[in-house]
C-alpha positions, 0 to 999 in steps of 0.5 A, a space after each residue: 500500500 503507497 498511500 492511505 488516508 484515513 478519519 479517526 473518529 471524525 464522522 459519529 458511529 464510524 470510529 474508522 474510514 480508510 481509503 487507500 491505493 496499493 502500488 505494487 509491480 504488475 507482475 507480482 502476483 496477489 490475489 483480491 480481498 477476500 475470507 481466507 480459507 484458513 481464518 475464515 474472520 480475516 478479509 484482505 488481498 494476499 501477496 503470493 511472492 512474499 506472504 501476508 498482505 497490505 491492508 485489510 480486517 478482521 471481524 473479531 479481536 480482543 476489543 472487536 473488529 480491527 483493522 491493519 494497513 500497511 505502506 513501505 518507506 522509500 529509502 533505497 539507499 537503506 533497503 536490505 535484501 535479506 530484511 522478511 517481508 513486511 506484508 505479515 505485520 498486517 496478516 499477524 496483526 489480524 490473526 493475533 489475540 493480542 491488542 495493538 498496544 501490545 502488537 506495537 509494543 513488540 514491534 518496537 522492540 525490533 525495529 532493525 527487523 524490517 525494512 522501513 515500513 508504516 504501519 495503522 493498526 487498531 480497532 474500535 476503542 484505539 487506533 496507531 501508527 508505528 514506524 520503524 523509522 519514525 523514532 523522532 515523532 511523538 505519535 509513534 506508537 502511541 495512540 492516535 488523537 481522534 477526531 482528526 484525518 491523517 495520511 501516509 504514502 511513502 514517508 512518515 505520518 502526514 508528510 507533506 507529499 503533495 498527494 497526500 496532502 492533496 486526497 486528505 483535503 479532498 478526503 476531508 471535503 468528502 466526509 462533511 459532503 456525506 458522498 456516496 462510495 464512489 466518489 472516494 473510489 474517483 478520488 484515488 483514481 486521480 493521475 495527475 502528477 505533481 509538479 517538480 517544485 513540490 516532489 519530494 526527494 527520496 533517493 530515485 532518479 527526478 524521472 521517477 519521482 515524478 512517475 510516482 507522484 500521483 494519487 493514481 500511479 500509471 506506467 508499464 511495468 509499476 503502478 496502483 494495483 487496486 482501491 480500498 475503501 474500509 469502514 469499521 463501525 461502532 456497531 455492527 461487522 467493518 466493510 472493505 470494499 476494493 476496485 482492481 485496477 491493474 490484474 493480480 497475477 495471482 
């Protein structure tokens, strides 16, 4: 998952909306959102090349339902080889019997384990984000203040990317609009790219950059490979709704 925009607490009733887009390689299979056969509570894509998955929930935990997104750090220069995938934070997550505080926790524990990643986990009653990168920043690891949109791509928490900041605001304007499942789906597919002034600098060629600044990635081999709209509500089972875009090889 490349970006991820999410309201905590913001809209009554609804403790978590998340949208979010995953770029990937178009040849590395997966396969869509869906029960898994061997924890039948558990609804998210799956990675079939290195395991586990990038966002997805549950429909039971300790506190309820919960829910787990992930997205990497682009840090090429610090990426290992050897480093396990990051895609089992999120399926160890939603099959765990531990609460998230205890998941982060552990995850802190070992922070060098992992190649840089984001990672929003959480579930009615509390909601995180943990960065293994992130040491500086006071959120990290402890529990998100409600009532209050946040975004990721790429970087850490709310990074002023212009593609984060631009579907947080667009995201903010849907919410008080009450608009329908759709125009979050329109949202994401947005392929405008950001002008040079305003691109980050993350270690890759400017070319590439700019191939990766919109909310909606397209190029021939790399891009978004599928939507997400996730509602987890204060009553009642969480929704994950997802649009495939680009095929799943899986």
């Amino acid at each position: 998952m490349c970006l991820i925009v999410f309201a905590w607490h913001v809209v009554p009733g609804v403790p978590v909306i998340a949208v979010a887009n995953r770029d990937e390689f178009y040849d590395r299979p997966a396969t869509p959102a869906a029960p898994w056969p061997e924890h039948p509570h558990v609804i998210a894509g799956r990675d079939l090349q290195g395991g586990g998955s990038w966002m997805g929930v549950s429909l039971r935990g300790p506190n309820g339902p919960r829910f787990a997104a992930l997205t990497n750090i682009r840090a090429p220069a610090e990426r290992r080889e050897d480093a396990p995938t990051r895609g089992a934070l999120v399926a160890d997550f939603l099959t765990a019997e531990i609460g998230a505080a205890d998941y982060v926790a552990a995850l802190a524990a070992r922070p060098d384990d992992y190649n840089g990643y984001n990672l929003v986990l959480g579930d009615r009653e509390s909601l995180y984000w943990y960065s293994n990168r992130g040491h500086a920043d006071p959120r990290n690891g402890q529990p998100l203040e409600p009532g209050r949109i946040y975004g990721i791509s790429n970087s850490l928490l709310d990074a002023p990317w212009p593609k984060v900041l631009r579907t947080k605001a667009q995201f903010a304007s849907l919410l008080c609009q009450g608009a329908p499942e759709d125009a979050y789906f329109e949202m994401l597919a947005d392929t405008t790219r950001a002008p040079d002034l305003r691109l980050p600098e993350t270690g890759v060629p400017i070319e590439v950059e700019r191939m990766l600044s919109p909310v909606c990635i397209e190029s021939e081999s790399y891009g978004t490979r599928t939507s997400t709209v996730v509602k987890l509500y204060r009553e009642g089972e969480p929704e994950l709704h997802e649009r495939v875009l680009q095929p799943q090889n899986g």
